[in-house]
C-alpha positions as CSV (number, residue, x, y, z in Angstrom):
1,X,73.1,-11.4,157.7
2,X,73.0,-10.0,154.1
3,X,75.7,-8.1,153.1
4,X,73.2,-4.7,152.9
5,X,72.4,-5.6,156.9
6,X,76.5,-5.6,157.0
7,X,77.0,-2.6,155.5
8,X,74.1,-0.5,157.8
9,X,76.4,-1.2,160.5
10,X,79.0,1.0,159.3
11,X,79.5,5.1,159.3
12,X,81.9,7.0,157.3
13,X,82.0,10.9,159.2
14,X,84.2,13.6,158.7
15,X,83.6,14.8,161.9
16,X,84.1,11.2,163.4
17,X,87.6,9.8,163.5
18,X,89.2,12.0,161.0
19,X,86.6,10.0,158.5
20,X,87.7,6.5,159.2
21,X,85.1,3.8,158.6
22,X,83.6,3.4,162.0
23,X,81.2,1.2,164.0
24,X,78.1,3.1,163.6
25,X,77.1,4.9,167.0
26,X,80.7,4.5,168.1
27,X,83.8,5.6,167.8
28,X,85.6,2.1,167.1
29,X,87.3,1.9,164.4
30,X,86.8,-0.8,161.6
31,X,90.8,-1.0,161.4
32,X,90.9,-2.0,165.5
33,X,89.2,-4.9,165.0
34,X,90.7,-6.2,162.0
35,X,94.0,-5.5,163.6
36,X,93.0,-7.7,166.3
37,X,92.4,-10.4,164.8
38,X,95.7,-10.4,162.4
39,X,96.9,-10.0,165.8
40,X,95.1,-12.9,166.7
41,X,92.7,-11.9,169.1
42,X,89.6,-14.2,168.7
43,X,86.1,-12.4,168.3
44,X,85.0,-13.5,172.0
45,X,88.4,-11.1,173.6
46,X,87.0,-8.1,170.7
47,X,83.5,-8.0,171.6
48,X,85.0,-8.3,175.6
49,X,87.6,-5.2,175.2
50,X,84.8,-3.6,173.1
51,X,81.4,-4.0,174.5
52,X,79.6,-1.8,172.6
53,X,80.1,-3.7,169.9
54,X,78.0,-7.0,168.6
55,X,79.3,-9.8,166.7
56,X,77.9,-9.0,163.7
57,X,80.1,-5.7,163.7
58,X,82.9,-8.0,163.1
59,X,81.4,-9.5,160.1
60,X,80.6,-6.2,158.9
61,X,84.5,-5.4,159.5
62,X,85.2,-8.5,157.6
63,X,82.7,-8.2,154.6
64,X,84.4,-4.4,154.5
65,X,87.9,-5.9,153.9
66,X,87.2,-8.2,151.7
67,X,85.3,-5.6,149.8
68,X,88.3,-3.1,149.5
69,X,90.7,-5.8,148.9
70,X,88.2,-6.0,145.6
71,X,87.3,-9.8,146.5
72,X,83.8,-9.2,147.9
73,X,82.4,-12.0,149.7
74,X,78.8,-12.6,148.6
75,X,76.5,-12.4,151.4
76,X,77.2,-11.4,155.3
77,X,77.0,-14.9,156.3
78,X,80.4,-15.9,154.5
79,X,82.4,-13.1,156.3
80,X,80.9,-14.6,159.7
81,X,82.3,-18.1,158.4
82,X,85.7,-16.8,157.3
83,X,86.0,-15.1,161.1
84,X,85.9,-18.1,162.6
85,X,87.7,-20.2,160.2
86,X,90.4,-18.4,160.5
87,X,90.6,-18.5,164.2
């Protein structure tokens, strides 16, 4: 998934989660799932406790991170790989 596809996925709303970056049409926060997995949950027990959301949501989370952290990954597809890397 390119990293445009990635970013479609995600909502910024004042009027949704005090402005957090969401999951768009939800009201899952980016920051849950990334805690999860430095938790180490592993993207199967995420998408189970949140079924609303897909596995590509996660790479979006991902790709977001990495963006902020100011190393952005260059396409969607790497984010997916580091997921599961790191698991």
């Amino acid at each position: 998934m390119t990293q445009d596809k990635l970013w479609e996925r995600i909502s910024v709303d004042p009027n949704i989660c005090h402005g957090k970056p969401c999951f768009k049409g939800t009201r899952v926060m980016l920051s849950i799932v990334l805690d999860s997995l430095a938790e180490g949950s592993t993207p199967t027990e995420i998408l189970a406790d949140y079924p609303t959301l897909k596995s590509e949501d996660i790479q979006a989370a991902l790709a977001y991170a990495a963006h902020v952290s100011g190393n952005p990954l260059s396409d969607g597809a790497e984010a997916g790989r580091v997921a599961y890397l790191a698991l």
